[in-house]
C-alpha positions as CSV (number, residue, x, y, z in Angstrom):
1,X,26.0,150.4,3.3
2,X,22.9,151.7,4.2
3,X,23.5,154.4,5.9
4,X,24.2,158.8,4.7
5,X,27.8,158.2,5.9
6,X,28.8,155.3,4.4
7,X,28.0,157.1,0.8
8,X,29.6,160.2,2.1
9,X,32.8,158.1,2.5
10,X,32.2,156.1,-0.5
11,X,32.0,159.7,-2.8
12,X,34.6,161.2,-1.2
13,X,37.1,158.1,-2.2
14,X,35.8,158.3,-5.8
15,X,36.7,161.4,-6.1
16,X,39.6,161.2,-4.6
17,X,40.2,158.6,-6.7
18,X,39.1,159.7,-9.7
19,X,41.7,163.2,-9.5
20,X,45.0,160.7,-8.4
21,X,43.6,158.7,-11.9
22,X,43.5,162.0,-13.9
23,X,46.6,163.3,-12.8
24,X,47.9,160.4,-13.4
25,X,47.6,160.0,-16.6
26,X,48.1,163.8,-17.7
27,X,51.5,163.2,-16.3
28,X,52.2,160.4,-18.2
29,X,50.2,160.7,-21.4
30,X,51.1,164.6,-22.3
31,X,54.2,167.1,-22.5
32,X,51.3,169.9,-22.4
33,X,47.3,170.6,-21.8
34,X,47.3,170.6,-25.8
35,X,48.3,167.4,-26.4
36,X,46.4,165.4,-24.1
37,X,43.9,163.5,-25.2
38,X,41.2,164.5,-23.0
39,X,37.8,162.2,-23.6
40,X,40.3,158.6,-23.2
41,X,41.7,160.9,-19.4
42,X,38.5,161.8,-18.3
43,X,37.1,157.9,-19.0
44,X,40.0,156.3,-17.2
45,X,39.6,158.2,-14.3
46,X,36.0,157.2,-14.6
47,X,36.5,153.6,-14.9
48,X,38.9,154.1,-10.8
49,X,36.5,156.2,-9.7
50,X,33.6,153.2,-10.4
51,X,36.0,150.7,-8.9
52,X,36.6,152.8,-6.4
53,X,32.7,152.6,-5.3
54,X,32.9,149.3,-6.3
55,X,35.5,148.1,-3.8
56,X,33.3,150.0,-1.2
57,X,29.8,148.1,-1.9
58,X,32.4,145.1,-1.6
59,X,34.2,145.4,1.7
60,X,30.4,146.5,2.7
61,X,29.7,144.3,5.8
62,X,26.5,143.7,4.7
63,X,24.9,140.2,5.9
64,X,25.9,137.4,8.0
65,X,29.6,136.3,7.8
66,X,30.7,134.1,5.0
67,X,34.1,132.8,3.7
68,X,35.8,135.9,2.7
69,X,39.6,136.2,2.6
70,X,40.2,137.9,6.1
71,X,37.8,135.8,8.1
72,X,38.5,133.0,10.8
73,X,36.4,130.3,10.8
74,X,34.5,129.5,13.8
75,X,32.5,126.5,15.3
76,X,34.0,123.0,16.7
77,X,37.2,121.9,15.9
78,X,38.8,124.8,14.5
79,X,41.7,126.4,15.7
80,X,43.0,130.4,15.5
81,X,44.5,131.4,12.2
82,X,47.8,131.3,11.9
C-alpha cells in the first residue's frame, strides 16, 4: 500500500472501473446521448470507481495477520482448513 505500484494498480482498476460503471449505465438508462441524464452517470461511476480504491486499501496486506475471511489460523491445536 505504500509503495508507486500498488497506486499505479489501484488507479488503473478505478478507472477501469469507473468506464464498465458508465457504460453501464448509458446502456441501460438511455435510448440516445440526449436522453441520458448525464450528472446522476458520471456520479455512479464515481461512487465504483471509490469502491473500487476502496476494496484495494482493503485487501491491502498491511500489518500483522488478523482474522480476515481467507486466513488459517495458526498456533497449537489447530488443524488445516477444511
Amino acid at each position: 500500500m505504500w509503495t508507486a505500484a500498488f497506486w499505479k494498480a489501484t488507479a488503473e482498476r478505478a478507472i477501469r472501473t469507473f468506464a464498465q460503471a458508465l457504460a453501464a449505465v448509458l446502456v441501460a438508462g438511455a435510448t440516445n446521448l440526449l436522453d441520458v441524464e448525464w450528472l446522476a452517470a458520471i456520479g455512479t461511476a464515481g461512487m465504483a470507481a471509490l469502491l473500487a480504491v476502496l476494496t484495494a486499501l482493503g485487501s491491502a496486506k498491511v500489518g500483522p495477520p488478523g482474522p480476515g475471511l481467507t486466513e488459517i489460523p495458526g498456533g497449537r491445536g489447530h488443524g488445516p482448513a477444511l
